[in-house]
Each structure stands twice: as C-alpha cells, then as structure tokens.
CHARMM-style PDB file with segment names, atoms N, HN, CA, C and O in Angstrom:
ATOM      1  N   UNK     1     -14.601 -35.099  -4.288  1.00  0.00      PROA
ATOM      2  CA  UNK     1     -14.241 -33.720  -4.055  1.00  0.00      PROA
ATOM      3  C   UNK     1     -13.393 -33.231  -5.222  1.00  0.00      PROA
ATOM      4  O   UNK     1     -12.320 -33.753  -5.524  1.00  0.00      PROA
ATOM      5  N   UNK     2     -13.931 -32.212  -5.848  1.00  0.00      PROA
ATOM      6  HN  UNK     2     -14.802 -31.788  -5.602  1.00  0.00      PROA
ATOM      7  CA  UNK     2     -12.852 -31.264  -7.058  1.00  0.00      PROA
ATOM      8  C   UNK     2     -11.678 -30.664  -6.212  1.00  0.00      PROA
ATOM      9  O   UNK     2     -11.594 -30.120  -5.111  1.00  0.00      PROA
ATOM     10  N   UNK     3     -10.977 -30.938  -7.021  1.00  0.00      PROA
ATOM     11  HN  UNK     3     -11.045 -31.380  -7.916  1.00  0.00      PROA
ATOM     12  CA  UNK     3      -9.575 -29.357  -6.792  1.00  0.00      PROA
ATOM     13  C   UNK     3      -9.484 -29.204  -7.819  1.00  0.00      PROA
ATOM     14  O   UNK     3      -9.735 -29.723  -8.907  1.00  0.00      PROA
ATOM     15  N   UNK     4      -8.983 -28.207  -7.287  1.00  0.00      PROA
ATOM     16  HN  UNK     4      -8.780 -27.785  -6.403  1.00  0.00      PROA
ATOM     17  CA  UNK     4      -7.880 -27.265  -8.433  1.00  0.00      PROA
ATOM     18  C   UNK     4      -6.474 -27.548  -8.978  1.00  0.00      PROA
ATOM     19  O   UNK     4      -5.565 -28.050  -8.317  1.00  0.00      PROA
ATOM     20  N   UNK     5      -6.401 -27.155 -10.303  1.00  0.00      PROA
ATOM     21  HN  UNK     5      -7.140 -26.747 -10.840  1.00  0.00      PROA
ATOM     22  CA  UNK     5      -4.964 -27.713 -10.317  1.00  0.00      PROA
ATOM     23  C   UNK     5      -4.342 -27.009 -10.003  1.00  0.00      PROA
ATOM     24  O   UNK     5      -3.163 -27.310 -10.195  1.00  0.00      PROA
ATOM     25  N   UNK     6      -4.641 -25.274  -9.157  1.00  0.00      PROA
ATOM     26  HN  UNK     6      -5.598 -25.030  -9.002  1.00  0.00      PROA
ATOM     27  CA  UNK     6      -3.430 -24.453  -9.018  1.00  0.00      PROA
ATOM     28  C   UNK     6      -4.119 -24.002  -7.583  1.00  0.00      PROA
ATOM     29  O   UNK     6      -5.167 -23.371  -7.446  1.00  0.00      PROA
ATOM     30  N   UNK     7      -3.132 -24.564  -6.425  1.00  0.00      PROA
ATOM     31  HN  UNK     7      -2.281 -25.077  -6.536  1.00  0.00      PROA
ATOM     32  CA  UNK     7      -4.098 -24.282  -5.364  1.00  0.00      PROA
ATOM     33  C   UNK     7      -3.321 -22.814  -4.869  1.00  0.00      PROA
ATOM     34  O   UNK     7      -3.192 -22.908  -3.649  1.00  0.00      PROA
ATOM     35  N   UNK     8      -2.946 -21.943  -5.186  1.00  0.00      PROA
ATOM     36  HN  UNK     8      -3.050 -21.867  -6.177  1.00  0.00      PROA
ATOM     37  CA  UNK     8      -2.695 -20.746  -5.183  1.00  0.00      PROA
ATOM     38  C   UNK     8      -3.534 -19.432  -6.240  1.00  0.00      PROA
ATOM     39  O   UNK     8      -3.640 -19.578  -7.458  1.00  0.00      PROA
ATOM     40  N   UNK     9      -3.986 -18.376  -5.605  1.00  0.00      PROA
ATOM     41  HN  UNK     9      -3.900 -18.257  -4.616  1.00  0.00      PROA
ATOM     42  CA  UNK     9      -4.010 -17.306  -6.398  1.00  0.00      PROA
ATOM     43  C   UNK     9      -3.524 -17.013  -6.246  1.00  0.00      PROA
ATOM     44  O   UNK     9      -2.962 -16.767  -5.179  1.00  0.00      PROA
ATOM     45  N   UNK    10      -3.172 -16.578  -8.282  1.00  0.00      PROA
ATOM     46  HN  UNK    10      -3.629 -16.778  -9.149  1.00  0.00      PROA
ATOM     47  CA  UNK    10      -2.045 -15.671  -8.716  1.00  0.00      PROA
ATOM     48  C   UNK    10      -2.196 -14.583  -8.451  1.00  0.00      PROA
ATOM     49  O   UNK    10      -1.063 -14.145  -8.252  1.00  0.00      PROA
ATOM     50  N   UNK    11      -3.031 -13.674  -8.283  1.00  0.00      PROA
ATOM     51  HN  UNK    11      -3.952 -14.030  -8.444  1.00  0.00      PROA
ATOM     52  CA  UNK    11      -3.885 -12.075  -7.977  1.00  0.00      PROA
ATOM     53  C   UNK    11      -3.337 -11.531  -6.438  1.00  0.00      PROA
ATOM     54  O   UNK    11      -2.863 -10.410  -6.254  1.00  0.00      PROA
ATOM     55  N   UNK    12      -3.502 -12.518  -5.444  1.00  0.00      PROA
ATOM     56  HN  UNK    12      -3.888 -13.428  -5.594  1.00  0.00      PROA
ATOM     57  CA  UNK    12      -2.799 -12.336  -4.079  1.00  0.00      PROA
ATOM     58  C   UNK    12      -1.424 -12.290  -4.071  1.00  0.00      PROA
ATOM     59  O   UNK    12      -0.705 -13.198  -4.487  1.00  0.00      PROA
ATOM     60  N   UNK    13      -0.976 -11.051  -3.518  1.00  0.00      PROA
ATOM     61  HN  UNK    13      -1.561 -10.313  -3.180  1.00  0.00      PROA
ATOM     62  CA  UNK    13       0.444 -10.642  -4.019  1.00  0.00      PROA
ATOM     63  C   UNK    13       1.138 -10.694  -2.589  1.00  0.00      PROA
ATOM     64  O   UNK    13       1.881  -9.807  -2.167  1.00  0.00      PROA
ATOM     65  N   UNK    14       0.789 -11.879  -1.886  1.00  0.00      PROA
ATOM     66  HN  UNK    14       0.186 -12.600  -2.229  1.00  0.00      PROA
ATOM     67  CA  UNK    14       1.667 -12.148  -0.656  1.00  0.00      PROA
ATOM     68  C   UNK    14       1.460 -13.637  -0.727  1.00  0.00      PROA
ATOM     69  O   UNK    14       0.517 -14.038  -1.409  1.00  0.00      PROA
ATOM     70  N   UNK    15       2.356 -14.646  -0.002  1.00  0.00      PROA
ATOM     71  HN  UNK    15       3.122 -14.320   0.552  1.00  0.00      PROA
ATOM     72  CA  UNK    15       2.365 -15.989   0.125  1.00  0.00      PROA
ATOM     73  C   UNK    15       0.932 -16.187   1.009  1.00  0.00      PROA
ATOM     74  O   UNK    15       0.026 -16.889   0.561  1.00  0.00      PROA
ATOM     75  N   UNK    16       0.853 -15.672   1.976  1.00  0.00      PROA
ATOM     76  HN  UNK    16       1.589 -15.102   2.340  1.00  0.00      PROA
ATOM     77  CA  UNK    16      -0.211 -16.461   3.227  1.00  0.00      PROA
ATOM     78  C   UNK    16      -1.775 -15.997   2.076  1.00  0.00      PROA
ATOM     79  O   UNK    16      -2.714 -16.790   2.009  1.00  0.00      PROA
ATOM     80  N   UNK    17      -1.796 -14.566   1.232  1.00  0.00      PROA
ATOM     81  HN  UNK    17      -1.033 -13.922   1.287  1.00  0.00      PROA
ATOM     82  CA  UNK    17      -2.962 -14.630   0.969  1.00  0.00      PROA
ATOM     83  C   UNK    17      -3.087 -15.434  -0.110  1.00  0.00      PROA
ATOM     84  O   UNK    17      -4.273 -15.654  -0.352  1.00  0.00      PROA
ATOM     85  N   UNK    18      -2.313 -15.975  -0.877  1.00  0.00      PROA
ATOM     86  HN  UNK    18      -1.349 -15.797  -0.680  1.00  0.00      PROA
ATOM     87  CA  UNK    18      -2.082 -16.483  -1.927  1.00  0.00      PROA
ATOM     88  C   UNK    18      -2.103 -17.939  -1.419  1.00  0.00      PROA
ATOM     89  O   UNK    18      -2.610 -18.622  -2.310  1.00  0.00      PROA
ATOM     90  N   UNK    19      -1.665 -18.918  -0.050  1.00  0.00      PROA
ATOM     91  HN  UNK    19      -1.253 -18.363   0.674  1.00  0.00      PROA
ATOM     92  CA  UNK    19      -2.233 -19.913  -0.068  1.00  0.00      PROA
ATOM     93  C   UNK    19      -3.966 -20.027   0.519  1.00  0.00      PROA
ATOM     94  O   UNK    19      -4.560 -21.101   0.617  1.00  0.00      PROA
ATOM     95  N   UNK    20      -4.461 -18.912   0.802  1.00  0.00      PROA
ATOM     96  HN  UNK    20      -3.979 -18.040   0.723  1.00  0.00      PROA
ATOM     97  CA  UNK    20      -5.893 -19.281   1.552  1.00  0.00      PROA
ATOM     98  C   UNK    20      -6.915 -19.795   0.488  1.00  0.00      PROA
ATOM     99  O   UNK    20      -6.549 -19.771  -0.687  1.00  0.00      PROA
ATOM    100  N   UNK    21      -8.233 -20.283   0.811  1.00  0.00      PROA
ATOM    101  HN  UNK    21      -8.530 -20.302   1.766  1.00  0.00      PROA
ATOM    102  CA  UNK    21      -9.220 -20.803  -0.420  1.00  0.00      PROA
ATOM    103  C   UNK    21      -9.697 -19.965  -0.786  1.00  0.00      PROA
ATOM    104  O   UNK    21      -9.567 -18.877  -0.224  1.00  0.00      PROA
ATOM    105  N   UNK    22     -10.437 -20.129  -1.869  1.00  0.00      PROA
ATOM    106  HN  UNK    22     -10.543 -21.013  -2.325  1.00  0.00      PROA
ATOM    107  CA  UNK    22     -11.073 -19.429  -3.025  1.00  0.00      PROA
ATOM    108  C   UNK    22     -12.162 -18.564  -2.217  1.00  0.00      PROA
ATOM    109  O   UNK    22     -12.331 -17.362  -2.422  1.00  0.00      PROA
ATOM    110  N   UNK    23     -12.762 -19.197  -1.426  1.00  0.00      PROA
ATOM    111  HN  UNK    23     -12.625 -20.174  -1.260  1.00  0.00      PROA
ATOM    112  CA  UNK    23     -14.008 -18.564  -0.424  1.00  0.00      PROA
ATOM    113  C   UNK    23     -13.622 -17.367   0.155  1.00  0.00      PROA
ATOM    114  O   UNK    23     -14.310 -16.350   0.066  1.00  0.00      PROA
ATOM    115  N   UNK    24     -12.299 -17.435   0.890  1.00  0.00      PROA
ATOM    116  HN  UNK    24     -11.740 -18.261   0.963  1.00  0.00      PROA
ATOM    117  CA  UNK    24     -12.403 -16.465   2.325  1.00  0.00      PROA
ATOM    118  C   UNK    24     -12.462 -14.874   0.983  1.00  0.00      PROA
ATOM    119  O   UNK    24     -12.688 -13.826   1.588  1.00  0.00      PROA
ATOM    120  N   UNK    25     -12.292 -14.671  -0.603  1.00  0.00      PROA
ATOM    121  HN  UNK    25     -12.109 -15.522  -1.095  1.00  0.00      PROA
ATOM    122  CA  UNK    25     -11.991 -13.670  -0.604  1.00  0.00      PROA
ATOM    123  C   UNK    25     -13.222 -13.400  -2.246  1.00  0.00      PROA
ATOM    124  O   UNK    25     -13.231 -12.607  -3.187  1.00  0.00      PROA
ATOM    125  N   UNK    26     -14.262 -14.800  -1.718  1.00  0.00      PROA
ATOM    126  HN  UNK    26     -14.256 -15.444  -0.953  1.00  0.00      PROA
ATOM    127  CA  UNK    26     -15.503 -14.206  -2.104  1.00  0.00      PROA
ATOM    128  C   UNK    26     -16.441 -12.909  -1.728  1.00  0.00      PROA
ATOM    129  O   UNK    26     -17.347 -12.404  -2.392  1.00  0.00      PROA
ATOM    130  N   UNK    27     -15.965 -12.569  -0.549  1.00  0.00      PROA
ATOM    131  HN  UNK    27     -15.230 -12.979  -0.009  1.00  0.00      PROA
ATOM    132  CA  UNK    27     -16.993 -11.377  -0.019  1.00  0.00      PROA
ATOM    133  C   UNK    27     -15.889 -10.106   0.175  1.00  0.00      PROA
ATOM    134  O   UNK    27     -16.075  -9.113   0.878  1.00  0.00      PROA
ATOM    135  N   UNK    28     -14.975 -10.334  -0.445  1.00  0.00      PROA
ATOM    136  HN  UNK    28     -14.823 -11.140  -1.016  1.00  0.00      PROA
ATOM    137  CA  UNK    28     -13.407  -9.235   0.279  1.00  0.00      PROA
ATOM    138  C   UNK    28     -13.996  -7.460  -0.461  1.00  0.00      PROA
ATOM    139  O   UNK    28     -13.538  -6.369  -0.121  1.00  0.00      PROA
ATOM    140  N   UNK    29     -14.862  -7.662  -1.282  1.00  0.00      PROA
ATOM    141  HN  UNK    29     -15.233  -8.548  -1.558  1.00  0.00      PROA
ATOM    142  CA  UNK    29     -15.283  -6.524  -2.043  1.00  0.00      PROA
ATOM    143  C   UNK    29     -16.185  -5.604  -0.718  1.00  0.00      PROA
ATOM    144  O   UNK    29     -16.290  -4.392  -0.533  1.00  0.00      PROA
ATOM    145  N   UNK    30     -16.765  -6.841   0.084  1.00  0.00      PROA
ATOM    146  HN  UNK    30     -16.680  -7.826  -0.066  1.00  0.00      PROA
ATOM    147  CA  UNK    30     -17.681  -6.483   1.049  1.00  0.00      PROA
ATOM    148  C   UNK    30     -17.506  -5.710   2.101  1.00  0.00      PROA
ATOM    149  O   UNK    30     -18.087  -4.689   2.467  1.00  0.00      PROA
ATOM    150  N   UNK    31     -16.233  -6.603   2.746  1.00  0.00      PROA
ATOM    151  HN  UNK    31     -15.761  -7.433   2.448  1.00  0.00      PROA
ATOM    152  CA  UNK    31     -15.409  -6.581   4.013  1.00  0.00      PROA
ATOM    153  C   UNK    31     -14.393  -5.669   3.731  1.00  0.00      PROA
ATOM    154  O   UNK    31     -14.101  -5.131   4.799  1.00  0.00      PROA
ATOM    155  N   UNK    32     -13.419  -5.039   2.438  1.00  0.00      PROA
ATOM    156  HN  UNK    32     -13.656  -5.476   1.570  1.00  0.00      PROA
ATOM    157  CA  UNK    32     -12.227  -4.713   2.508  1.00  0.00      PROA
ATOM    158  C   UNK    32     -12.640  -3.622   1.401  1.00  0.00      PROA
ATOM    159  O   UNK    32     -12.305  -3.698   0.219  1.00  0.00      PROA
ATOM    160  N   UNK    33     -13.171  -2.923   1.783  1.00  0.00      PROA
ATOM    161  HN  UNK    33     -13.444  -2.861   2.743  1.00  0.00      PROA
ATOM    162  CA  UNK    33     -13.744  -1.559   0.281  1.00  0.00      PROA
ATOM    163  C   UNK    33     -12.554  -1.074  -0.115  1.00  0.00      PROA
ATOM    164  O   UNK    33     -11.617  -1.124   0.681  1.00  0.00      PROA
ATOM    165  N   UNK    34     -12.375  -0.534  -1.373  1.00  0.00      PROA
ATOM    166  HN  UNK    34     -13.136  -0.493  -2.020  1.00  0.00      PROA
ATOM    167  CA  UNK    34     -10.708   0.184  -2.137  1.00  0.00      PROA
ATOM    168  C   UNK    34     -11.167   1.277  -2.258  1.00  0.00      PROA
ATOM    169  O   UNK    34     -12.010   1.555  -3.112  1.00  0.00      PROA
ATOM    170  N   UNK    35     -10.642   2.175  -1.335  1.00  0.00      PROA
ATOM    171  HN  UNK    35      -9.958   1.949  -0.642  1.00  0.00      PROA
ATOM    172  CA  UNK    35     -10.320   3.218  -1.159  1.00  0.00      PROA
ATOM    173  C   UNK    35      -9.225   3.755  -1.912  1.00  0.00      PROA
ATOM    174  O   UNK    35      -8.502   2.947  -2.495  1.00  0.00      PROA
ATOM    175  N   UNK    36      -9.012   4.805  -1.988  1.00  0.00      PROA
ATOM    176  HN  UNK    36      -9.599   5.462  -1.514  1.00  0.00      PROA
ATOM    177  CA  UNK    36      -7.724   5.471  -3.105  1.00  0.00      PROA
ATOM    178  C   UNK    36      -6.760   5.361  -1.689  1.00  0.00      PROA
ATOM    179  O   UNK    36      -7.176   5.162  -0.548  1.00  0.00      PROA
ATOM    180  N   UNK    37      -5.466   5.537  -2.089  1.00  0.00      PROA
ATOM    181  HN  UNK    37      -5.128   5.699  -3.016  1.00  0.00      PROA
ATOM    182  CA  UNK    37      -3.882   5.324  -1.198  1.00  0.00      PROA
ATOM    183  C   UNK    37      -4.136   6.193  -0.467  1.00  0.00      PROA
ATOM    184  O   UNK    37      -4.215   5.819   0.703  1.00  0.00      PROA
ATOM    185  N   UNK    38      -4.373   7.639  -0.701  1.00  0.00      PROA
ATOM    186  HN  UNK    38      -4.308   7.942  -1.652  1.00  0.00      PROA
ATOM    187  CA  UNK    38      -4.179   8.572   0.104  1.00  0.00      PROA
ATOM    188  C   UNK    38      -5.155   9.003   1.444  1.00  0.00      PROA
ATOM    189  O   UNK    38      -4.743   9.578   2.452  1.00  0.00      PROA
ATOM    190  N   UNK    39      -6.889   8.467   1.115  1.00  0.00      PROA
ATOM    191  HN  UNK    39      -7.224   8.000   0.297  1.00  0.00      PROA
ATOM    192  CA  UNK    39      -7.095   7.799   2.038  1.00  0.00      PROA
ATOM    193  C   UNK    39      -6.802   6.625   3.118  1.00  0.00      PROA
ATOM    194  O   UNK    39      -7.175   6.484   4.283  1.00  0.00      PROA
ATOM    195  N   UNK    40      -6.087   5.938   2.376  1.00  0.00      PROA
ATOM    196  HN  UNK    40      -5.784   6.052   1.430  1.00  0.00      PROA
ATOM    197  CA  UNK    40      -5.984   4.780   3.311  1.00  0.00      PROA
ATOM    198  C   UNK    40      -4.882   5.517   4.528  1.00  0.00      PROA
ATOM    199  O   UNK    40      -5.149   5.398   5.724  1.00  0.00      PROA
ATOM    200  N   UNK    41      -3.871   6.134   4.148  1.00  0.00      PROA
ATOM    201  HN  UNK    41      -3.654   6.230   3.177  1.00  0.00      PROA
ATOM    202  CA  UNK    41      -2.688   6.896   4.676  1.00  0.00      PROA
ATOM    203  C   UNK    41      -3.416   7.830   5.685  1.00  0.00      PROA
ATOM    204  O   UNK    41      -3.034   7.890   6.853  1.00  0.00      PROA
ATOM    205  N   UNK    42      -4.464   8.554   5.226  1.00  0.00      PROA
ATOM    206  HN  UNK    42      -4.775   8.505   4.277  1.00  0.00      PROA
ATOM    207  CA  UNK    42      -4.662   9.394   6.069  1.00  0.00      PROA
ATOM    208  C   UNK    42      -3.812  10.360   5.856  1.00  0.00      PROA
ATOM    209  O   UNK    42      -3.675  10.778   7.006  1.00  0.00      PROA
ATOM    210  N   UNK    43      -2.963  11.187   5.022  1.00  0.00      PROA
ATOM    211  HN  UNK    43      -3.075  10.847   4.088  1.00  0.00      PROA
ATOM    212  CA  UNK    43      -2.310  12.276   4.393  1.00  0.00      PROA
ATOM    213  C   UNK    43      -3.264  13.326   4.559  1.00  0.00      PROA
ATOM    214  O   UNK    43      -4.393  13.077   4.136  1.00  0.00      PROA
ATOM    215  N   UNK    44      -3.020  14.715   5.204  1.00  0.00      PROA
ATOM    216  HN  UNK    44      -2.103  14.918   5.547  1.00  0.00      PROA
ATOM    217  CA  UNK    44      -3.772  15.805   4.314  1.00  0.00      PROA
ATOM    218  C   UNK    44      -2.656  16.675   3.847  1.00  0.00      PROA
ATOM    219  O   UNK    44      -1.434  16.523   3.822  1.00  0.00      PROA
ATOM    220  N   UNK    45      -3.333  17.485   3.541  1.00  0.00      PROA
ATOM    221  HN  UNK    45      -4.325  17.609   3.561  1.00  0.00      PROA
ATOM    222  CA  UNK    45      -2.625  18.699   2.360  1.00  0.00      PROA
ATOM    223  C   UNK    45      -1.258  19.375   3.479  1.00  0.00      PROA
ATOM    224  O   UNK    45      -0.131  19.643   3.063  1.00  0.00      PROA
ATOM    225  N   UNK    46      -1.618  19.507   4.612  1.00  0.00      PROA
ATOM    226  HN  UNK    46      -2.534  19.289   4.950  1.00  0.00      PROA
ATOM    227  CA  UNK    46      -0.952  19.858   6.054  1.00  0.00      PROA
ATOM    228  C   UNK    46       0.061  18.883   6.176  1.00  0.00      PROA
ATOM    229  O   UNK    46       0.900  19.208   7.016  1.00  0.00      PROA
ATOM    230  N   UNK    47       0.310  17.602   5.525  1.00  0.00      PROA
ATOM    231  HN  UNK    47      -0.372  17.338   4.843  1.00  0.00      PROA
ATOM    232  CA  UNK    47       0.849  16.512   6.294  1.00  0.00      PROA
ATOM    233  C   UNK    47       2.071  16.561   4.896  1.00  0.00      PROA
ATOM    234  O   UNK    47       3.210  16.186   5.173  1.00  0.00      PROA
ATOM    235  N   UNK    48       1.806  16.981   3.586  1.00  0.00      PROA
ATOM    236  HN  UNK    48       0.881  17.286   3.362  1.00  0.00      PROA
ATOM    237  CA  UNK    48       2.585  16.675   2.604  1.00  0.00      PROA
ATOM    238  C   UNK    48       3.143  17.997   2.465  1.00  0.00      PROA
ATOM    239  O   UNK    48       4.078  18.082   1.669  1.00  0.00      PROA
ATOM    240  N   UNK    49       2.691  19.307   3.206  1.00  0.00      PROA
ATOM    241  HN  UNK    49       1.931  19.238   3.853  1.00  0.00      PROA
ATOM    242  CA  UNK    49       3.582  20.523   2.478  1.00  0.00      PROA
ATOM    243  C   UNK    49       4.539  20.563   3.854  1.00  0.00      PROA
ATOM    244  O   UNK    49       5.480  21.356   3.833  1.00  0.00      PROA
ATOM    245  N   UNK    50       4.373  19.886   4.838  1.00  0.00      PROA
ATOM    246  HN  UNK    50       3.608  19.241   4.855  1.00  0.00      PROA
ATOM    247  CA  UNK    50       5.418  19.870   6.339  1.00  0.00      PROA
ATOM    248  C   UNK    50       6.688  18.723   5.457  1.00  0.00      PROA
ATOM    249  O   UNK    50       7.851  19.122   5.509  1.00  0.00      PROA
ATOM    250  N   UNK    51       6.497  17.751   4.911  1.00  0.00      PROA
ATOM    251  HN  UNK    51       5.552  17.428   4.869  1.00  0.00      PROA
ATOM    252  CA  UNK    51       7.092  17.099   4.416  1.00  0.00      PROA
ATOM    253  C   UNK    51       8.054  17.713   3.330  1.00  0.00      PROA
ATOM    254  O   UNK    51       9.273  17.852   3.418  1.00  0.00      PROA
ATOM    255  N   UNK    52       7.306  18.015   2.389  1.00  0.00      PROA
ATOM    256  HN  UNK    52       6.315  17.902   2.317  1.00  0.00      PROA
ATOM    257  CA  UNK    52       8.238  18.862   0.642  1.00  0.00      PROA
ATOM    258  C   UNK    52       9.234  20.270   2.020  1.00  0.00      PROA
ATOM    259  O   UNK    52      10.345  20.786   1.893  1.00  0.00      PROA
ATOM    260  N   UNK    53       8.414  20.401   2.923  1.00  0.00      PROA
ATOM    261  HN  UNK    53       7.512  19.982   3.027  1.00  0.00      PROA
ATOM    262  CA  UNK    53       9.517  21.557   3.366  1.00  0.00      PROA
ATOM    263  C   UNK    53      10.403  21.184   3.684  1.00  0.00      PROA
ATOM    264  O   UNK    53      11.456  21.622   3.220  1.00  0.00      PROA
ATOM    265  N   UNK    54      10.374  20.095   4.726  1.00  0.00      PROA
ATOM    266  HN  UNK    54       9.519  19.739   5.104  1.00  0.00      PROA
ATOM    267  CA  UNK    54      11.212  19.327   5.495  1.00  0.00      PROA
ATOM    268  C   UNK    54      12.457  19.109   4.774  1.00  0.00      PROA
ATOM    269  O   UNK    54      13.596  19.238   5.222  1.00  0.00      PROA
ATOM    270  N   UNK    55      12.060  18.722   3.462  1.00  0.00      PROA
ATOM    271  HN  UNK    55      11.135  18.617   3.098  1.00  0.00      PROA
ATOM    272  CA  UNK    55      13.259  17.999   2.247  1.00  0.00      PROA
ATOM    273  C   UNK    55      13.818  19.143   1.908  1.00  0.00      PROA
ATOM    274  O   UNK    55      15.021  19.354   2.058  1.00  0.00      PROA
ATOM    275  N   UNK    56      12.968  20.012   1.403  1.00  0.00      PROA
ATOM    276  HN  UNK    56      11.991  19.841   1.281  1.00  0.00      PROA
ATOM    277  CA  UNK    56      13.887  21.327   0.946  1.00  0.00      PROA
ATOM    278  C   UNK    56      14.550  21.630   1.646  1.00  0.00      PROA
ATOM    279  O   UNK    56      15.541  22.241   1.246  1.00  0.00      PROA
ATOM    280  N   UNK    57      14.355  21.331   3.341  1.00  0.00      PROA
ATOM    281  HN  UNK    57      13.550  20.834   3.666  1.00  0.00      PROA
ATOM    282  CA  UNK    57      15.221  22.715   3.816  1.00  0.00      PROA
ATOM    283  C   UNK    57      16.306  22.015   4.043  1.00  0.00      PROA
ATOM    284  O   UNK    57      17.325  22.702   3.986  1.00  0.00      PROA
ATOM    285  N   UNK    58      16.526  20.538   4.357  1.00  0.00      PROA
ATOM    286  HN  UNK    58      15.697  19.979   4.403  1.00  0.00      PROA
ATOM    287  CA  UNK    58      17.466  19.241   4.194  1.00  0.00      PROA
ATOM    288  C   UNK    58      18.275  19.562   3.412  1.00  0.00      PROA
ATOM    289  O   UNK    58      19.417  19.967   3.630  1.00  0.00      PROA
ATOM    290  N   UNK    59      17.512  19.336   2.001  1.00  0.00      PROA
ATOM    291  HN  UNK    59      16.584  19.007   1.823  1.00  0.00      PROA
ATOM    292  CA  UNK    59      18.623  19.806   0.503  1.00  0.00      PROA
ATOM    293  C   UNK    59      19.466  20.953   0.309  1.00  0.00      PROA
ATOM    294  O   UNK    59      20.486  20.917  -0.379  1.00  0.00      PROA
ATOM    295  N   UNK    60      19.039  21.988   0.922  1.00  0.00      PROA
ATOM    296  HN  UNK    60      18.210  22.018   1.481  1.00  0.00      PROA
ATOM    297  CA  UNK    60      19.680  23.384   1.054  1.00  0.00      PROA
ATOM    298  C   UNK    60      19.941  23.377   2.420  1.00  0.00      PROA
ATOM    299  O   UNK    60      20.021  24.558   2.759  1.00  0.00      PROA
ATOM    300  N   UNK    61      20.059  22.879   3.073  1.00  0.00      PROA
ATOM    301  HN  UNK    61      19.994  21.920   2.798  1.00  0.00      PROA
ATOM    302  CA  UNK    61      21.348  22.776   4.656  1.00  0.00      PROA
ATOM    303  C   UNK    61      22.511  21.851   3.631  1.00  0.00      PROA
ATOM    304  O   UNK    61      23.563  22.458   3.432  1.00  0.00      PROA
ATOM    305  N   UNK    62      22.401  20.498   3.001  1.00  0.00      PROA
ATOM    306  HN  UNK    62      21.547  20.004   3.163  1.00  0.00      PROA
ATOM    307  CA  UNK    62      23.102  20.022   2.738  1.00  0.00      PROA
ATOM    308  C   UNK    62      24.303  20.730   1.947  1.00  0.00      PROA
ATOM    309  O   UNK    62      25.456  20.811   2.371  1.00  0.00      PROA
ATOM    310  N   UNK    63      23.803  21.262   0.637  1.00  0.00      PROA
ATOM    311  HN  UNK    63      22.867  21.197   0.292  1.00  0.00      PROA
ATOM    312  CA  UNK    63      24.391  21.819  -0.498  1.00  0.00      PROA
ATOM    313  C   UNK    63      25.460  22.980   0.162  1.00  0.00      PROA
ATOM    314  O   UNK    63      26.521  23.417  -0.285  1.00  0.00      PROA
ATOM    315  N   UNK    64      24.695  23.295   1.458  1.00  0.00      PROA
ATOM    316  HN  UNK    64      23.833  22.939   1.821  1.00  0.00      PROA
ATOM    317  CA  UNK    64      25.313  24.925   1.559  1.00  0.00      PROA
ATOM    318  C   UNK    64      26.563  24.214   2.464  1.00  0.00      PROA
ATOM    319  O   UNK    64      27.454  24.956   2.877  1.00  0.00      PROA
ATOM    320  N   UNK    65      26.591  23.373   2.636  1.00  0.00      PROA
ATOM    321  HN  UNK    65      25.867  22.770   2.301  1.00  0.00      PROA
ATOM    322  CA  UNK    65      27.627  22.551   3.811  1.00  0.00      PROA
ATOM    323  C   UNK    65      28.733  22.536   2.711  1.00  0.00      PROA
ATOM    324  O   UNK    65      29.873  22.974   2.869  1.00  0.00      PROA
ATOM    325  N   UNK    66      28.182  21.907   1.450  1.00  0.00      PROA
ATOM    326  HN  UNK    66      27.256  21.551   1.322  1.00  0.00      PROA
ATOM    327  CA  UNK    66      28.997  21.550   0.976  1.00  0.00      PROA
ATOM    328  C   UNK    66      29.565  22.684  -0.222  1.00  0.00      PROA
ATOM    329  O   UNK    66      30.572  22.689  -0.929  1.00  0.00      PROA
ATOM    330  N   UNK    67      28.772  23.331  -0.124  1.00  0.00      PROA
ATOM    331  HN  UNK    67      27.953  23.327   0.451  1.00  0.00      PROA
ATOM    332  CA  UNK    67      29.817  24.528  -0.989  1.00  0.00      PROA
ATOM    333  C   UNK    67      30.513  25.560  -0.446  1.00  0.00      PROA
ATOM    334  OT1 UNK    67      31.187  26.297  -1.166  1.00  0.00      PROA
TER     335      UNK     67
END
C-alpha cells in the first residue's frame, strides 16, 4: 500500500477537512458547485439597503448623543 508523505491537504482550510482522504473531495466540484458569496447568503438589494440604513441611522443617533 502507497502513502503519502503528507497525509493532510494543505488547500482544506479547516482541520477535519484537511484530515479526510484524497477521494472524498474527488467529486466536491460535483456535489459542492461555487457559487459567488452573495448567493450563497442569499442577500438581495432589499436586505443590504435595510442594513447601510440601519448603520447610518445608528451613527447619527450616536454622534448627536454625543455632541
């Protein structure tokens, strides 16, 4: 039986995926498609201008407290 001399991938940027074998992440292109972030989030345009308001109106309650 071959091994490897490095029984970790370096590419897997967590311990558990980084000890599994070489196999389970032969088909991961298949099973796990890359989607852009903001899909994955599920964000819409509705979800980020409730947010930037949210902060603004935070930042200017704050400031006005304090001046």
């Amino acid at each position: 039986m071959r091994r490897a001399l490095v029984l970790t991938s370096e590419s897997a940027r967590h311990p558990f995926r980084a000890s599994l074998p070489p196999h389970v992440f032969a088909r991961m292109g298949e099973v796990e498609p890359q989607v852009p972030w903001y899909l994955r989030l599920g964000l819409t345009r509705a979800d980020i201008e409730s947010a930037a308001a949210t902060y603004c109106t935070g930042f200017v309650a704050v400031f006005t407290f304090f001046a």
